[in-house]
C-alpha positions in Angstrom: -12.4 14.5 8.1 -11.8 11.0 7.2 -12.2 9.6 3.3 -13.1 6.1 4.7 -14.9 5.1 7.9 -16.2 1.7 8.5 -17.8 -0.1 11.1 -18.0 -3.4 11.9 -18.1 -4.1 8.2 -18.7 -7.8 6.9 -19.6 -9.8 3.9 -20.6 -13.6 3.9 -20.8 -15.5 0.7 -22.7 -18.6 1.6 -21.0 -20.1 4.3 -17.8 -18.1 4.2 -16.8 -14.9 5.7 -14.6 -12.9 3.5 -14.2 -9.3 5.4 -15.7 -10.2 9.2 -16.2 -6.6 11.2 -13.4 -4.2 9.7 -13.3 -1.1 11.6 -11.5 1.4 9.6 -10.8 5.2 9.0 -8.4 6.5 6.6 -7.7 10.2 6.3 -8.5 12.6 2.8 -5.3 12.4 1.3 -3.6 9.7 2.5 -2.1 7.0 0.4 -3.5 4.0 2.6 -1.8 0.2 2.1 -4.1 -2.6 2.1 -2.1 -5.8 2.7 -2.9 -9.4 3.0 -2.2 -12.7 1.1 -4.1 -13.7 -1.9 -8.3 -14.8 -0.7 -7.6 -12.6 2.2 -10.9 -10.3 1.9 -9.1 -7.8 0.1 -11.4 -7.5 -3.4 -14.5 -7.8 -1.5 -13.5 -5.4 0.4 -12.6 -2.8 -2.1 -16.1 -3.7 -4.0 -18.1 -3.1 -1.0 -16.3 0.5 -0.5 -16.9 1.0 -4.4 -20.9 -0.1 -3.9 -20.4 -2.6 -6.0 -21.8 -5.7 -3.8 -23.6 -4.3 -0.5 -22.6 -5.9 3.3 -23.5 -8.6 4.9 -23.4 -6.2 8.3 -21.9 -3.0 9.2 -21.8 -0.2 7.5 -19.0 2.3 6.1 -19.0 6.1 4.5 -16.7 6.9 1.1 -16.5 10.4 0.2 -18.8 11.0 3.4 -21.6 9.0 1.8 -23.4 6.1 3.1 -22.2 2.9 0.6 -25.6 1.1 1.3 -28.4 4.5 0.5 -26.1 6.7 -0.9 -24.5 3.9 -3.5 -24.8 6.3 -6.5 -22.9 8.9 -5.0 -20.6 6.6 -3.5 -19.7 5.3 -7.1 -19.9 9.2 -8.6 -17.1 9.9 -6.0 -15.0 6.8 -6.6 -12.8 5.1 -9.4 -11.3 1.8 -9.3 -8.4 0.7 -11.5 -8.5 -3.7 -11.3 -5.5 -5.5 -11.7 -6.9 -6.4 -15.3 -8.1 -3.2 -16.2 -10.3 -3.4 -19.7 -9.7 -1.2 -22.7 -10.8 -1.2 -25.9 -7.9 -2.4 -28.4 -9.7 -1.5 -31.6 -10.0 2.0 -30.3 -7.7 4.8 -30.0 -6.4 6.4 -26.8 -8.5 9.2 -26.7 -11.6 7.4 -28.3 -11.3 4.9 -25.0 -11.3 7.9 -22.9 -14.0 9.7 -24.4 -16.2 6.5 -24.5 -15.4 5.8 -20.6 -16.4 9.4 -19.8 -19.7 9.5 -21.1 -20.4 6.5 -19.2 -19.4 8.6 -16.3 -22.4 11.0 -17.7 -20.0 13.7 -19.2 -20.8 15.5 -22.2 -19.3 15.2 -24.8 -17.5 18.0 -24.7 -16.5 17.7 -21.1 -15.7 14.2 -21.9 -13.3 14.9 -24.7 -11.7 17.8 -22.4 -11.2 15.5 -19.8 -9.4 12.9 -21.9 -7.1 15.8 -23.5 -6.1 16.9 -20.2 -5.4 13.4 -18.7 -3.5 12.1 -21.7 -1.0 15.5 -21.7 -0.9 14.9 -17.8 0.0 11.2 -18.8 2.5 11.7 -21.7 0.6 9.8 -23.7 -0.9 12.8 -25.9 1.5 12.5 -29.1 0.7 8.6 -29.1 -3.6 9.6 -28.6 -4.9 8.5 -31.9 -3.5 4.8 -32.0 -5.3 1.7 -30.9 -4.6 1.0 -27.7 -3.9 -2.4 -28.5 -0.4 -1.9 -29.3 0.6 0.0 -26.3 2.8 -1.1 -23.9 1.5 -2.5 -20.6 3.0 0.6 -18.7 0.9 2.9 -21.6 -2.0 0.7 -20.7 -1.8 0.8 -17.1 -1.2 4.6 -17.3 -4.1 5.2 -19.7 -6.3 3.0 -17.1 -5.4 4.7 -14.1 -6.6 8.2 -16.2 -9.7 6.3 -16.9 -10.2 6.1 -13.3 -9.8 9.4 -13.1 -12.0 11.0 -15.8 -15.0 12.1 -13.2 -12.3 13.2 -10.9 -13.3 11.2 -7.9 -11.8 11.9 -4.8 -11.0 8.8 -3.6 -9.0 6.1 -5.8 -8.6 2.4 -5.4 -5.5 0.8 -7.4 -5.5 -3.0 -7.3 -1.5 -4.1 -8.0 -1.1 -0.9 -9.9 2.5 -1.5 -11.1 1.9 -5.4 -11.2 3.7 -7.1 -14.4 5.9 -3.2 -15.1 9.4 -3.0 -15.9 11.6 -0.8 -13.7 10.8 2.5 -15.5 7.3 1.9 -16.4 6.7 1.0 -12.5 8.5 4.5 -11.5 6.5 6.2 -13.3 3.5 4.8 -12.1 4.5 5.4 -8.4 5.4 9.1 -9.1 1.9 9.2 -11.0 0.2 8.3 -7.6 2.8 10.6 -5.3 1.5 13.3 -7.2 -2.2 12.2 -7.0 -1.8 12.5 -3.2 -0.4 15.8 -3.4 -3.8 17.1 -5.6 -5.6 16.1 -2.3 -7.0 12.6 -3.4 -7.1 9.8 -1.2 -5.3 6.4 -2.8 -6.2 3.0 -1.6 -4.3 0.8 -2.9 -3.8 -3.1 -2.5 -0.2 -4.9 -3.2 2.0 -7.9 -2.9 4.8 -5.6 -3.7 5.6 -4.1 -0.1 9.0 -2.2 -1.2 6.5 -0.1 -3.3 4.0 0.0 -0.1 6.9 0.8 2.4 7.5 3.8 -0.3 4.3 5.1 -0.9 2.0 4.4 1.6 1.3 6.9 4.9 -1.1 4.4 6.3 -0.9 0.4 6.1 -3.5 -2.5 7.4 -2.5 -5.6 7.5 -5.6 -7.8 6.7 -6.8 -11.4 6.3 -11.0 -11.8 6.5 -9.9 -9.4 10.1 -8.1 -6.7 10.2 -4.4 -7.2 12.0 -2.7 -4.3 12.4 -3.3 -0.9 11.3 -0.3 1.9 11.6 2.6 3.9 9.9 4.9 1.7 8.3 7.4 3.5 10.7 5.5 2.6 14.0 4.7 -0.7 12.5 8.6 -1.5 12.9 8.9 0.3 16.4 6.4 -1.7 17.7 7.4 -5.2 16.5 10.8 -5.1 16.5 12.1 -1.8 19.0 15.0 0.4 17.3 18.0 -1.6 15.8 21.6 -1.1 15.3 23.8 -3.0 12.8 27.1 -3.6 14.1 29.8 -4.1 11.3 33.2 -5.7 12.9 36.6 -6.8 11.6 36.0 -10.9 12.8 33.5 -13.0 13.2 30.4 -11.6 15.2 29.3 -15.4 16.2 31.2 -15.1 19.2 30.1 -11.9 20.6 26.3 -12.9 20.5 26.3 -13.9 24.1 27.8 -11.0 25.3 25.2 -8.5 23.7 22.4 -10.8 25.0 23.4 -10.1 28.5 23.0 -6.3 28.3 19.4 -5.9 30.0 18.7 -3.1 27.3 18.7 -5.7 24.6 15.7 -7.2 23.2 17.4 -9.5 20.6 20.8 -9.8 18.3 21.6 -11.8 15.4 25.1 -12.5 13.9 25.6 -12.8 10.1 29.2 -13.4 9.6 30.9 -9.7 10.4 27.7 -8.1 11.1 25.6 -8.2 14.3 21.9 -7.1 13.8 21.2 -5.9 17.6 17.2 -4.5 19.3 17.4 -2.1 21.4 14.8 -0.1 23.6 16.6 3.4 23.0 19.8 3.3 20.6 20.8 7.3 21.6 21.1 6.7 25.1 22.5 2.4 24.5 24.8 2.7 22.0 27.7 4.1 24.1 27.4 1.1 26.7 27.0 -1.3 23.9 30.2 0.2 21.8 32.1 0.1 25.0 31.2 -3.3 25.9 32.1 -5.0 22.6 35.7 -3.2 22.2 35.8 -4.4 26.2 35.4 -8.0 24.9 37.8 -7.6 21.7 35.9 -6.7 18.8 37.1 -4.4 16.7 34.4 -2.4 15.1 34.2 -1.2 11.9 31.2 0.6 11.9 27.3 0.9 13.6 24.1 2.0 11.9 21.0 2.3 12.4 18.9 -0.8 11.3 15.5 -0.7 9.9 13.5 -4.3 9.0 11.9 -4.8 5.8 8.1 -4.5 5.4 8.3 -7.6 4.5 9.9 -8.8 7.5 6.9 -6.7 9.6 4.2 -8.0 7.1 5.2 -12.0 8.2 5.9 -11.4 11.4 2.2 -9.8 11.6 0.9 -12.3 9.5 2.0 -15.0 11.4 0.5 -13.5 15.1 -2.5 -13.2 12.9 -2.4 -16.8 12.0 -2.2 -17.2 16.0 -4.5 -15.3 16.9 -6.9 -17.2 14.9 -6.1 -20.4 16.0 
């Protein structure tokens, strides 16, 4: 069963399409990466899937209901954390909390039990009774995540959750949403940071008004750029570029001083010709690894056949 279907879904504001006829289904419990530049679609995207604004065509199921005549499920099933989340500074940790999840239609007693048990979960428990205006922005960002949680919705969009973090505050935010997957929740999250993506994320699309691509990171790789080695060698690795090239198993190499960055179609069965070849034409090799590009290096190269596409 999927968390997230959509079909053909659009939105027009005016004269502009912002999301044109996203087809999309994201599996319960996967942590799914929504990527694209800033004005991409992304936002309206994430609104429509909340019921927040309603399509311009298509349709699309959260939670298994129907975000057009089934919007008040939709939301009851849903939480959203923004990239400028709002608290209340005046109030207290818990008092936030509390407020938040009677808006969610929580008694007050299941409100307050709620809170208790997200701020423990949280660490935040022993700091619970002071204004959350002098927390720090990791406190904040954990206390606004919990407030996405509070009706325990089973599918959770996190816009740039770790956005503005230091170092620690950001790993704990990550582990937060590891472990969020492993309850069973499904975590749709949007981010410019695509180390964090690469690490969390099952499932990424790569997106701008259309969707690009949509795949593992890992097969996102495979099928741009093959399997690489890197080759590390005792001179200068300019020389031997031509030599690689010529193998027919070769889709591409690179040298960066020492180091040849080489494509291959099947490494395990190439690497013994390609080893033998290079000591045949005098390199001395240090050592070979596997290579693996960047996200970020699949994210432009997709973005850029986008770009092409579109032209």
């Amino acid at each position: 069963m999927n968390a997230i279907e959509c079909h053909q879904l659009s939105r027009r504001f005016r004269s502009v399409i912002a999301v044109d006829q996203l087809d999309l289904c994201i599996p319960i419990g996967t942590i799914f990466g929504f990527l694209g530049p800033n004005g991409a679609g992304k936002t309206t995207t994430v609104r429509m899937l909340c019921a927040l604004i309603a399509p311009s065509a298509g349709s699309a199921r959260v939670a298994g209901f129907d975000i057009q005549t089934e919007a008040e499920a939709v939301r009851a099933n849903t939480g959203i954390l923004t990239e400028t989340p709002g608290l209340y500074d005046a109030l207290s940790a818990i008092e936030n909390l509390v407020f938040f999840a009677r808006l969610y239609g929580l008694s007050r007693d299941q409100a307050t039990e709620r809170a208790t048990f997200y701020l423990r979960l949280f660490e935040l428990w022993e700091r619970r009774n002071e204004p959350v205006g002098g927390f720090s922005k990791g406190m904040r960002q954990k206390l606004a995540i919990a407030r996405a949680l509070l009706h325990d919705p089973a599918v959770l969009f996190l816009d740039e959750p770790t956005s503005g973090l230091d170092p620690a505050a950001a790993r704990a935010v990550r582990d937060l949403i590891k472990s969020l997957r492993a309850s069973g929740r499904t975590i749709f999250l949007t981010t410019h940071n695509l180390a964090e993506a690469d690490e969390l994320c099952d499932l990424i699309a790569v997106f701008r008004t259309r969707l690009i691509s949509l795949d593992t990171p890992a097969n996102l790789r495979t099928r741009l750029f093959g399997r690489g080695v890197r080759v590390m060698l005792a001179g200068p690795a300019a020389p031997l570029v031509a030599t690689v090239q010529a193998l027919p198993f070769v889709i591409d190499v690179t040298a960066d001083e020492q180091t040849l960055f080489i494509r291959l179609t099947d490494p395990e069965h190439d690497n013994p010709v390609l080893v033998r070849t290079l000591v045949n034409a005098g390199a001395d090799i240090r050592y070979l690894e596997p290579f693996t590009p960047s996200l970020e290096t699949v994210y432009l190269e997709l973005m850029q056949e986008g770009s092409a596409i579109g032209k």
